[in-house]
VEXDREN-2710 file (C-alpha; in Angstrom, 1 decimal):
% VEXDREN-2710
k/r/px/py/pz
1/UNK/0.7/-43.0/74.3
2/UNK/3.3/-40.2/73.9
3/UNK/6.6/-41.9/73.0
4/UNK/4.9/-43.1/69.5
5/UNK/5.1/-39.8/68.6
6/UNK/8.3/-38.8/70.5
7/UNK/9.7/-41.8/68.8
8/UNK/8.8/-41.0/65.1
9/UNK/10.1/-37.0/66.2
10/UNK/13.6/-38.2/66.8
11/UNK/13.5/-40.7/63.8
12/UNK/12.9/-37.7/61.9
13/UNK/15.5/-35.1/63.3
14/UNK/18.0/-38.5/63.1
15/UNK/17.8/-39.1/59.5
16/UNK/18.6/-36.1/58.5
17/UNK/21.3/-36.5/60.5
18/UNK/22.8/-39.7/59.4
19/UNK/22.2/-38.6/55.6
20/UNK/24.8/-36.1/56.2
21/UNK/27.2/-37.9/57.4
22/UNK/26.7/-40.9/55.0
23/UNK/27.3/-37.9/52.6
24/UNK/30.3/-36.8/54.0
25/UNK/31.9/-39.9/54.9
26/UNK/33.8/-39.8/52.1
27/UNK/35.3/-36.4/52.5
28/UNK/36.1/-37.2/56.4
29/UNK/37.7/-40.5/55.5
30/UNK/39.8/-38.6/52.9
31/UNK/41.0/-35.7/55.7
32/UNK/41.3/-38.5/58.3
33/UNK/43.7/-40.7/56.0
34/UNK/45.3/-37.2/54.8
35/UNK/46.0/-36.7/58.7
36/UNK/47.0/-40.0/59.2
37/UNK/49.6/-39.8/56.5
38/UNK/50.6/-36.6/57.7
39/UNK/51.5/-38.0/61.1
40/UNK/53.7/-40.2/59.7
41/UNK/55.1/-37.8/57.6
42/UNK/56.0/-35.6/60.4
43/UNK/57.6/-38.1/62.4
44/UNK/60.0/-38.8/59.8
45/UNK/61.2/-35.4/58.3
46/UNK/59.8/-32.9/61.6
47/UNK/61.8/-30.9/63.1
48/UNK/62.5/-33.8/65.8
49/UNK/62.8/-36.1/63.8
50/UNK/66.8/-37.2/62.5
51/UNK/65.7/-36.3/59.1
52/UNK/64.9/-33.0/60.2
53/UNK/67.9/-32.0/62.3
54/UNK/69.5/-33.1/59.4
55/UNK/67.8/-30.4/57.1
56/UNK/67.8/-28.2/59.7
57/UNK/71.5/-28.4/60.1
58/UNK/71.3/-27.6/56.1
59/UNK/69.3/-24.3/56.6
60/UNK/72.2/-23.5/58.9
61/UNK/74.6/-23.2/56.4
62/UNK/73.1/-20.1/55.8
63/UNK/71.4/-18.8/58.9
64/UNK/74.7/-19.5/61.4
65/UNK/74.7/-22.1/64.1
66/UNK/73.4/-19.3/67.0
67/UNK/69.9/-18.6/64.6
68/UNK/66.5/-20.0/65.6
69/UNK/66.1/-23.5/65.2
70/UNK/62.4/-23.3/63.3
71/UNK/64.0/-20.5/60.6
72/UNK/66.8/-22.9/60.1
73/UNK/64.6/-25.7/59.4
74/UNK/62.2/-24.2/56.9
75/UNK/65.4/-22.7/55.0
76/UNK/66.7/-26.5/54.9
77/UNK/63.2/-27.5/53.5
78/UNK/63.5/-24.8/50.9
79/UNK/66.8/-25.6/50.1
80/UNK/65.9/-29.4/49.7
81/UNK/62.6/-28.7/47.2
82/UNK/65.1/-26.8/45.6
83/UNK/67.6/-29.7/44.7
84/UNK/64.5/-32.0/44.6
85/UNK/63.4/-29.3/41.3
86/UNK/66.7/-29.5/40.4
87/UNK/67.4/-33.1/39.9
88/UNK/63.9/-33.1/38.4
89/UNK/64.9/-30.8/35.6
90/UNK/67.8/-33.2/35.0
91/UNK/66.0/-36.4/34.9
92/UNK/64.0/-34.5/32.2
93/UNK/66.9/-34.8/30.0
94/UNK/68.9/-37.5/28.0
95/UNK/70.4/-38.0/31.5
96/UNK/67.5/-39.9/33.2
97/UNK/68.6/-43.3/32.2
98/UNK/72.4/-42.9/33.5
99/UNK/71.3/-41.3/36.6
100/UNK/68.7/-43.6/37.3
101/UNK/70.9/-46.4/37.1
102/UNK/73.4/-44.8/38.9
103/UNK/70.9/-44.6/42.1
104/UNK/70.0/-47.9/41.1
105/UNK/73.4/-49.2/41.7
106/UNK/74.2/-47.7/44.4
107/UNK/71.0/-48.2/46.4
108/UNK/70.7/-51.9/45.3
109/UNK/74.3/-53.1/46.9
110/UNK/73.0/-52.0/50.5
111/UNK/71.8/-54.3/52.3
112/UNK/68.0/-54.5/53.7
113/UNK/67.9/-50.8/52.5
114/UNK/68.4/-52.6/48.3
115/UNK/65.4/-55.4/48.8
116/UNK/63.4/-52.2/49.5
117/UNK/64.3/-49.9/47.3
118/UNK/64.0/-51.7/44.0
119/UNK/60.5/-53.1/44.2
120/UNK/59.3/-49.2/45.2
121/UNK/61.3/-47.8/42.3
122/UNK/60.1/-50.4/39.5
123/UNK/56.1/-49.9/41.1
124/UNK/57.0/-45.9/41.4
125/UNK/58.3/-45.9/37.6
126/UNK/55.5/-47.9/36.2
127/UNK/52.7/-45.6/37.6
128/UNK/54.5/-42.7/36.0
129/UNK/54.2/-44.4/32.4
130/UNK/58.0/-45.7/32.4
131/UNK/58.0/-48.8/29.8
132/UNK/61.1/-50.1/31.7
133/UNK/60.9/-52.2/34.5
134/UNK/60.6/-56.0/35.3
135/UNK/56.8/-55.8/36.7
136/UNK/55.8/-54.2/32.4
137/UNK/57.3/-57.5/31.2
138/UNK/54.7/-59.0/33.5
139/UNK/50.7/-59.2/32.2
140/UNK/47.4/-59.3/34.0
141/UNK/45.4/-62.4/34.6
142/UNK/42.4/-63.7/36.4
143/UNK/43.7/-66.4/38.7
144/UNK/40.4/-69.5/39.8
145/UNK/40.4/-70.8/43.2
146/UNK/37.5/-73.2/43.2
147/UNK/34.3/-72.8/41.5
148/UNK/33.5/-69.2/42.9
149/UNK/36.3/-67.1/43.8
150/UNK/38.3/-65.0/41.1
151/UNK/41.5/-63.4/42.0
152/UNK/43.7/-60.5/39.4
153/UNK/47.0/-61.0/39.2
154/UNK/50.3/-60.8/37.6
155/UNK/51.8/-63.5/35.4
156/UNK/55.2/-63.4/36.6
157/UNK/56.5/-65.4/33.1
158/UNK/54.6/-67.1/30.2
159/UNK/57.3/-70.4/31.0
160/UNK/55.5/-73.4/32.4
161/UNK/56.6/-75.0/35.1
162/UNK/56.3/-78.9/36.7
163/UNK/57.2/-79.3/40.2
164/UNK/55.5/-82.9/39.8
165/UNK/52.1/-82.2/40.0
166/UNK/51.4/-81.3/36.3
167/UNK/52.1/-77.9/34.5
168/UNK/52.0/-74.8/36.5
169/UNK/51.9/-70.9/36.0
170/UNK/54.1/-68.6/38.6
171/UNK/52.0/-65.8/39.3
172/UNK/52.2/-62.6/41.8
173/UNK/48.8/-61.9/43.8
174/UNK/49.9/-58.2/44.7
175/UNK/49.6/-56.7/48.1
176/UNK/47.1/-53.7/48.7
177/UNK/47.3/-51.2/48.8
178/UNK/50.5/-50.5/47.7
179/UNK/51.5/-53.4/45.3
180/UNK/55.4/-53.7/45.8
181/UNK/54.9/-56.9/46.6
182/UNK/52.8/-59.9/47.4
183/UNK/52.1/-63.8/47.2
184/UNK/53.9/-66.1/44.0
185/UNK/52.2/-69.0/44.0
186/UNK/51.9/-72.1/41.3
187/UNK/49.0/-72.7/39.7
188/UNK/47.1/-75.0/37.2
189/UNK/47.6/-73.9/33.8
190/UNK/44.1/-74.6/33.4
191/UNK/43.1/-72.0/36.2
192/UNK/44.7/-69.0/34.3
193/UNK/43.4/-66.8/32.2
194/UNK/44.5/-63.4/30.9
195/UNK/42.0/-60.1/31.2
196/UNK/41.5/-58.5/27.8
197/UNK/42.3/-55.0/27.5
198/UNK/43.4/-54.9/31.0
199/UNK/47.3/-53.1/31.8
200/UNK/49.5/-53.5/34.6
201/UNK/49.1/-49.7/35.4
202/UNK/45.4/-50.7/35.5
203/UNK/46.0/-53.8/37.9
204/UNK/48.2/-51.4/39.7
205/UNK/45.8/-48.5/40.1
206/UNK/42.9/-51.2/41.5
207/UNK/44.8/-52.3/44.3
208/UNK/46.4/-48.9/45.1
209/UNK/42.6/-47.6/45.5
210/UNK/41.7/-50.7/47.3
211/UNK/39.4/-51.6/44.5
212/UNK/37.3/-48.5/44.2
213/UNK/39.1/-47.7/40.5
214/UNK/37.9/-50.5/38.2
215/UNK/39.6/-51.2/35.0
216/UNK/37.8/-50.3/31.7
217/UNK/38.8/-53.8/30.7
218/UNK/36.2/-55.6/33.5
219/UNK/32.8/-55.7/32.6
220/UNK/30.0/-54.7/35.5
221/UNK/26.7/-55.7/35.8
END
């Protein structure tokens, strides 16, 4: 007759409990990913990593080969934010386009390193409000499959094609949740329609935040 009330004791000292952390889950997700991010960060550019003996070897320039290898590093950091500010102050400038295309050139005639490089610098340059770029000549559109499933995407071209099933739209379903890249698939004519109102920085921004941002141009109910 005692574990009623034992029962409804720990029911209340529990749901307190899980309120907090339902509260807070937001905030530990956020550190978690931040952490998880971080690792990968570290492995690439720490002090172990190739990346960093490389700066490390930088901060020697200045320190001597015989000084300690942790003051060398963090001189090499500080000497590359400094040309990172640098080259920003220059972009800044009438010479944005010529350097940009300079990078451009030389990055895109490596192989394997080019297929990357060029889908992350045209998705980096549209979030940062750059009208150039293959994906802004591109436009939002709500792709049908079947009678109840929706999908956004990117209309890769207004041209209609027929590979001998009728006319078709090429489209690109993007990737989340970082939308360099994705599905192009042929569809019905019939089965596209374009969102009113809605960008391709908006499209972008949805899938980047794995759907938690929501356009202004989608209604909700």
């Amino acid at each position: 007759m005692n574990d009623a009330p034992k029962s409804t004791l720990v029911t209340r000292l529990l749901a307190p409990f899980l309120t907090g952390v339902l509260f807070l889950s937001p905030l530990i997700l956020t550190f978690l990913l931040l952490g998880w991010l971080g690792g990968y960060v570290a492995a690439a550019f720490g002090p172990e990593s190739f990346m960093g003996r490389a700066i490390a070897g930088g901060g020697r320039i200045f320190t001597g080969a015989d000084a300690d290898e942790a003051l060398a590093f963090w001189i090499g950091v500080a000497l590359v934010l400094a040309a990172i500010t640098a080259i920003g102050v220059v972009v800044q400038t009438k010479a944005k386009d010529a350097l940009e295309g300079a990078v451009d050139g030389l990055l895109g005639r490596i192989p394997v390193l080019g297929g990357l490089y060029k889908p992350v610098a045209q998705f980096v340059r549209m979030m940062g409000g750059d009208g150039k770029g293959e994906l802004k000549g591109m436009s939002p559109v709500s792709v049908r499959f079947g009678d109840t499933t929706e999908v956004l995407a990117l209309l890769a071209t207004p041209q209609i094609y027929d590979l001998g099933q009728g006319p078709r739209h090429l489209i690109l379903i993007p990737t989340a949740p970082v939308p360099v890249g994705g599905a192009l698939l042929f569809v019905a004519v019939d089965a596209v329609r374009p969102v009113p109102g809605m960008k391709v920085e908006d499209l972008a921004k949805l899938y980047v935040t794995m759907g938690t941002v929501m356009p202004e141009g989608l209604s909700q109910r």
